[in-house]
N, C-alpha and C positions, 0 to 999 in steps of 0.2 A: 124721765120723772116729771111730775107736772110741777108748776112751779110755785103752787103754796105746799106741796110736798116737802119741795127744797128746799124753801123758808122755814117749814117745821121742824126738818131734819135739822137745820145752820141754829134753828133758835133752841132747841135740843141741845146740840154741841157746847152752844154759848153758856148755855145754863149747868153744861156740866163741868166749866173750867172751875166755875165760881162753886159749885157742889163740892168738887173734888178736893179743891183748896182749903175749903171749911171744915170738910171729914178729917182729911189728913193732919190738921192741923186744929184739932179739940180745944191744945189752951191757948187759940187767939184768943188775945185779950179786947183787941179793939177792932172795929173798922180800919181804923187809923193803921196796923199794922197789916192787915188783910191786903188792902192796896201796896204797899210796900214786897208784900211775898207775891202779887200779882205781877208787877212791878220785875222781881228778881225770877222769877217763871218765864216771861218773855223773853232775857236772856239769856235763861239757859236752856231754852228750848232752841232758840236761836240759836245758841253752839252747837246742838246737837246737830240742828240742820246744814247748819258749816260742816262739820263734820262729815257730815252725809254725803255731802257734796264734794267733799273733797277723793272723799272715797267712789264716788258714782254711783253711790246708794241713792237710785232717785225715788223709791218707798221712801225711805226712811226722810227723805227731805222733803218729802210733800207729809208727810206723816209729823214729820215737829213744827212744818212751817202752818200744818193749821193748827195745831197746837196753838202756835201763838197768838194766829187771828182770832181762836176761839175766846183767850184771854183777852185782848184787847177788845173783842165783840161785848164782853162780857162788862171792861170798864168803862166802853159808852152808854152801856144799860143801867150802871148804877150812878150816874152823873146824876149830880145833886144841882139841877137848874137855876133853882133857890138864891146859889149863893154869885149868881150874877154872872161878868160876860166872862170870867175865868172858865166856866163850864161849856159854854160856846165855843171858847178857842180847844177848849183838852177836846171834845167832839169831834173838828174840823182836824187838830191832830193827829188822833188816833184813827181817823178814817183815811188821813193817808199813809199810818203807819199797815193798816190793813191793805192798802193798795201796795205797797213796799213789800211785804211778804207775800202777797198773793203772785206778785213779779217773780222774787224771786226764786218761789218754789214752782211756776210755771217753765221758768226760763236760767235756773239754774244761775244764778247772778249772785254771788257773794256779795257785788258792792251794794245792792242793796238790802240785803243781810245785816251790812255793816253801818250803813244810813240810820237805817232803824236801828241799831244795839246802840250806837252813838246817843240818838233822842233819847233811847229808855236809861242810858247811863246816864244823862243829864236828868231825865224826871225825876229819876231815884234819888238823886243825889240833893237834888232839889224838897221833894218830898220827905226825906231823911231832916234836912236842913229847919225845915219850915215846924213839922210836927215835934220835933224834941225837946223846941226852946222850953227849956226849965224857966 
């Protein structure tokens, strides 16, 4: 395949984590919660790929692990620049949480399955934190 092919196909993908999130889920109310269910999608796609892997399912572990690079491709696309060097660091983050699953659905590697569920269990947690103060 040529390689603006594959950028089209990847930029496709990306755009259909954030599609697919939107459809399934009619009464998001906010943004603010969008990223949160992005957020808990990384997750549990991530289990599934553990999963996968534990069983020797390597379909189905290359099948949830771009799952999730799809969502995370998707939340350096809607990074809001604007609001200064926070959007800088989530970028450089999430593009190694994309390198972290691309690993480990290459090479089968659980610990870096668990690297990244780790980070996204602290961003959530964080973003849970930050967006509710009443």
């Amino acid at each position: 395949m040529k390689e603006n092919e594959t950028e089209k196909g990847f930029d496709m993908y990306a755009g259909t984590a954030y599609n697919t999130y939107a459809q399934n889920n009619v009464a998001v109310e906010s943004p603010t919660k969008l990223i949160e269910m992005l957020y808990e999608g990384v997750l549990r796609f991530n289990s599934l790929a553990k999963k996968a892997m534990d069983e020797g399912n390597i379909e189905k572990r290359v099948y949830w692990t771009n799952r999730s690079v799809a969502i995370v491709t998707e939340l350096i696309a809607i990074l809001d620049y604007s609001q200064g060097d926070v959007a800088y660091y989530l970028e450089g983050l999430y593009n190694y949480q994309i390198e972290l699953l691309t690993d480990a659905g290459l090479y089968n590697d659980a610990s870096r399955l668990n690297e990244c569920n780790n980070v996204f269990k602290e961003l959530l947690e964080a973003w849970r934190e930050t967006t509710n103060v009443a």
